[in-house]
C-alpha positions in Angstrom: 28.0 40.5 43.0 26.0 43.6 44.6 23.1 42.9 46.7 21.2 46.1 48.1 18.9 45.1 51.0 16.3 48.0 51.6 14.8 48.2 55.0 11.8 50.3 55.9 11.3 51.1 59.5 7.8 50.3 59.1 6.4 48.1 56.5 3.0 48.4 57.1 2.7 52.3 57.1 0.6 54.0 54.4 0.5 57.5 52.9 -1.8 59.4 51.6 -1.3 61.4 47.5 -3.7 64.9 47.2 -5.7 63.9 44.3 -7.8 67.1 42.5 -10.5 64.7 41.3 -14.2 66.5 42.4 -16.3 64.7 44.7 -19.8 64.6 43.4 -22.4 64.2 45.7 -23.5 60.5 44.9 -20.0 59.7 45.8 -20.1 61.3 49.1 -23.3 60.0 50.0 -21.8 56.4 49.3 -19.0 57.4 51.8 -20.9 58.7 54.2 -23.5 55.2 54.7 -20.2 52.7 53.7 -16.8 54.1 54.8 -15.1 53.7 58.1 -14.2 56.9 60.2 -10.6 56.7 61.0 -10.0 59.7 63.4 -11.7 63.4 64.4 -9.7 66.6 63.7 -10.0 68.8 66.7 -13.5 66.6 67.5 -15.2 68.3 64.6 -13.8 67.0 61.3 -14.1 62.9 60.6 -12.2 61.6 57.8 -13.7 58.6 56.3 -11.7 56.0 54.9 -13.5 54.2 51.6 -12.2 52.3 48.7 -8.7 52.9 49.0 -9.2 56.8 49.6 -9.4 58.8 52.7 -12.5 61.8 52.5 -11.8 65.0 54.8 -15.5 65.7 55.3 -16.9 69.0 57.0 -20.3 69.2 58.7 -22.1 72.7 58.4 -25.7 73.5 59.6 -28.0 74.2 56.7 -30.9 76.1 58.6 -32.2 73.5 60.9 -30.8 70.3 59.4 -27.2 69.3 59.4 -24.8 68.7 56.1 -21.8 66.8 55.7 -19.5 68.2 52.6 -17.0 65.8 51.2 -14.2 68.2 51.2 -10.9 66.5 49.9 -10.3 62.9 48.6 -6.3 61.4 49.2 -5.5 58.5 47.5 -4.2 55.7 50.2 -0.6 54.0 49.2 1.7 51.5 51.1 5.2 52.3 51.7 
């Protein structure tokens, strides 16, 4: 009898998979008012965790009011 035991280091850890879907702006909108930010890149870029996906998003300045661009959209997995 062969038993294989497989041990991860850390069972809880999760990945992220590039996905090429496009992000219309309904959908960003919705991750923008319902998501949860998870961290800032450099203090300038939030990503926004929603729905089992993590958004990059990118704030620009559109004359005098501010935008927020949904710029990628990674597909959360557990290891």
């Amino acid at each position: 009898m062969l038993i294989i035991f497989s041990l991860n280091t850390n069972p809880s850890s999760v990945s992220e998979i590039e996905t090429n879907s496009n992000i219309n702006s309904n959908e960003c909108l919705e991750v923008l008012e319902k998501g949860n930010m998870i961290n800032l890149i450099e203090g300038i870029y939030p990503v926004i965790v929603y729905n089992g996906h993590s958004y990059f998003i990118q704030t620009d300045y559109m004359g005098g009011n501010k935008a927020y661009i949904c710029k990628s959209k990674k597909k959360l997995i557990t290891n």
